[in-house]
C-alpha positions as CSV (number, residue, x, y, z in Angstrom):
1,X,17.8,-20.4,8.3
2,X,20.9,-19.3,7.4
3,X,21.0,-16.8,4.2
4,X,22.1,-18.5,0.9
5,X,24.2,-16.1,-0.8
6,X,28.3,-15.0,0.6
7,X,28.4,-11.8,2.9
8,X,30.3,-10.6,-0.4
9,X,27.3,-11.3,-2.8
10,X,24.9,-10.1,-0.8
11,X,26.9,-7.0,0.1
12,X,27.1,-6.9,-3.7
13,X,23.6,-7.4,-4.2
14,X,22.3,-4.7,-1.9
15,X,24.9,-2.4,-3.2
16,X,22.8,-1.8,-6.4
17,X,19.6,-0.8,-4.9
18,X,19.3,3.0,-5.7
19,X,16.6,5.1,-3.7
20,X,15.6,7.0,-6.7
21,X,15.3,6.5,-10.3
22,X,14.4,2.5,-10.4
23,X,13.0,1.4,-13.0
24,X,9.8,1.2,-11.6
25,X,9.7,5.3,-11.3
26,X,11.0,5.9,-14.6
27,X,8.0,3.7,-15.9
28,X,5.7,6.0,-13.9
29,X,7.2,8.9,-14.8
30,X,7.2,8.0,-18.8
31,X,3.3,6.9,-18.9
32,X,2.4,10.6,-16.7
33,X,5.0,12.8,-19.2
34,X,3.5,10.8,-22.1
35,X,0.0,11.7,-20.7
36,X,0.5,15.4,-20.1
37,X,1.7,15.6,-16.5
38,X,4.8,17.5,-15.7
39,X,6.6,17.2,-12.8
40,X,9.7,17.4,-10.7
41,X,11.1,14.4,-9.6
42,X,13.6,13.8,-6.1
43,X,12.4,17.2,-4.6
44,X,14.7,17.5,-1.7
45,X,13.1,20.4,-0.2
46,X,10.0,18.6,1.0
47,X,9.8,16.0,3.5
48,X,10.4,12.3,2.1
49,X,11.9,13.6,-0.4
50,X,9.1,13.1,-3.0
51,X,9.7,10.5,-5.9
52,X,7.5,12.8,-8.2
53,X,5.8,16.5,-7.3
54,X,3.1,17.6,-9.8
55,X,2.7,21.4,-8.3
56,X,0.0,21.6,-10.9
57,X,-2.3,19.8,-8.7
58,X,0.1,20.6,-6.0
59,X,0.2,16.2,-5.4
60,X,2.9,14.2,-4.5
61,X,3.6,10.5,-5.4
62,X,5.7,8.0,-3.7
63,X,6.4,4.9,-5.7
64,X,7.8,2.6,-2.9
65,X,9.0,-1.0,-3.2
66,X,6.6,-3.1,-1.3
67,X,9.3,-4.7,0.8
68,X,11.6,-1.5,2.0
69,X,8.5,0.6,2.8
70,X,6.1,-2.8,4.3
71,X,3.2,-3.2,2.1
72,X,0.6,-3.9,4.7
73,X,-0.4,-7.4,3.3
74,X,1.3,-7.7,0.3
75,X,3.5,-11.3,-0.6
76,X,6.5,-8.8,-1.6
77,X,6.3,-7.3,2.4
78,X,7.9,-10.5,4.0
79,X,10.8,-10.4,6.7
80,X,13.9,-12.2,5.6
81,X,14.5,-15.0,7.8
82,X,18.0,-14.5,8.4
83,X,18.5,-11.3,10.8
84,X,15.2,-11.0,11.2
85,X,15.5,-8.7,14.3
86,X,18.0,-6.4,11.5
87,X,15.3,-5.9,9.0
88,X,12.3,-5.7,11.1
89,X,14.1,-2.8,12.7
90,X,15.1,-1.8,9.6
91,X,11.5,-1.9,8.3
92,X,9.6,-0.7,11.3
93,X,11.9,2.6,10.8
94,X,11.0,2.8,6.9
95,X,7.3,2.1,7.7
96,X,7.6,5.3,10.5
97,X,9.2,7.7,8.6
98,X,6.9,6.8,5.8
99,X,3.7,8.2,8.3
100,X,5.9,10.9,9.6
101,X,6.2,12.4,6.5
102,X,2.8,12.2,5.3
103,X,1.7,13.9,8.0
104,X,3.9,16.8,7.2
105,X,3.2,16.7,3.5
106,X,-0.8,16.9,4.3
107,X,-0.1,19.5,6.9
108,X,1.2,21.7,3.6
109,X,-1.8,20.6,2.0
110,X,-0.2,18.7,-0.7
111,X,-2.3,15.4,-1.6
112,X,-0.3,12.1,-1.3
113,X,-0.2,9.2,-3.5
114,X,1.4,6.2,-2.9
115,X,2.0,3.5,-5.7
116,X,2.8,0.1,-4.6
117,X,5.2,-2.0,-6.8
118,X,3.0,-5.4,-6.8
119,X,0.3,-2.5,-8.3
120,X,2.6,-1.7,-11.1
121,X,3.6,-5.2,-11.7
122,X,0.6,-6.7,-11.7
123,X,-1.0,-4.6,-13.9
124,X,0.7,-1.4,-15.0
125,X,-2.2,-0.5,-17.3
126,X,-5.0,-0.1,-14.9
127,X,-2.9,1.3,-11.6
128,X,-1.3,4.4,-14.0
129,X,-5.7,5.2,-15.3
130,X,-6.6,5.1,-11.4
131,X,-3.3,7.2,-10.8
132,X,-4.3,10.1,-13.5
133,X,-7.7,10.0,-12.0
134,X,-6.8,10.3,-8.6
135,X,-4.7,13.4,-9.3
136,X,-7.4,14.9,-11.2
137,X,-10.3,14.4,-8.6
138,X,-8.5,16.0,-6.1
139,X,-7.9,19.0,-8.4
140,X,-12.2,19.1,-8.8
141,X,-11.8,18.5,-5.0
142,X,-9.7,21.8,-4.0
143,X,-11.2,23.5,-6.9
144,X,-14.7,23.4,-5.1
145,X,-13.2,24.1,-1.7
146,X,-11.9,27.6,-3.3
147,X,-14.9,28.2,-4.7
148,X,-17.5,27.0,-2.2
């Protein structure tokens, strides 16, 4: 199947994807400043490069599009049709990086959370309460591994 849009609109339309400050982690960002958090956001100096660092609770959260980081079952996660071999390259690299960089972020003991777009767009509400919690159970978590 061949794609529907001109080379020029989609060059267009890929042009204004942004790796950092979608909409999506401004949204997160608001509800955890609104709920007390604060953070640094883009933090170049760890691997991944971090959407948002609480050091706090020393946690890091990715919020990742479901179909540039391959969200293992998720509708969004699908392979274009057209230049399929392209983008499942293109993906598979994402999707290895991704693990790489866990790794080295748990390895500095700094917890990892990922947020999924379908999450936040299928309801916002509930996947920012299990965030906050998530963040502060592993605080009670390293808190008793200090002190026990």
């Amino acid at each position: 199947m061949t794609d529907k849009l001109t080379k020029q609109k989609r060059s267009e339309n890929m042009s204004k994807i942004h790796g950092k400050d979608t909409s999506l982690e401004i949204k997160v960002r608001k509800y955890l400043y609104h709920h007390g958090f604060r953070y640094r956001k883009n933090v170049s100096d760890l691997p991944g490069r971090p959407d948002i660092l609480i050091s706090k609770y020393r946690t890091v959260i990715f919020v990742n599009g479901c179909f540039w980081h391959h969200h293992h079952g998720c509708k969004l996660a699908t392979i274009p049709k057209s230049n399929t071999k392209y983008w499942k390259d293109k993906i598979d690299k994402n999707v290895k990086r991704d693990i790489r960089n866990i790794q080295l972020l748990e390895q500095m003991e700094y917890h990892v959370i990922i947020v999924w777009e379908c999450e936040i767009k299928e309801c916002f509400d509930l996947r920012m309460e299990n965030l906050i919690n998530e963040i502060k159970e592993y605080e009670l978590f390293s808190e008793q591994d200090i002190s026990g």
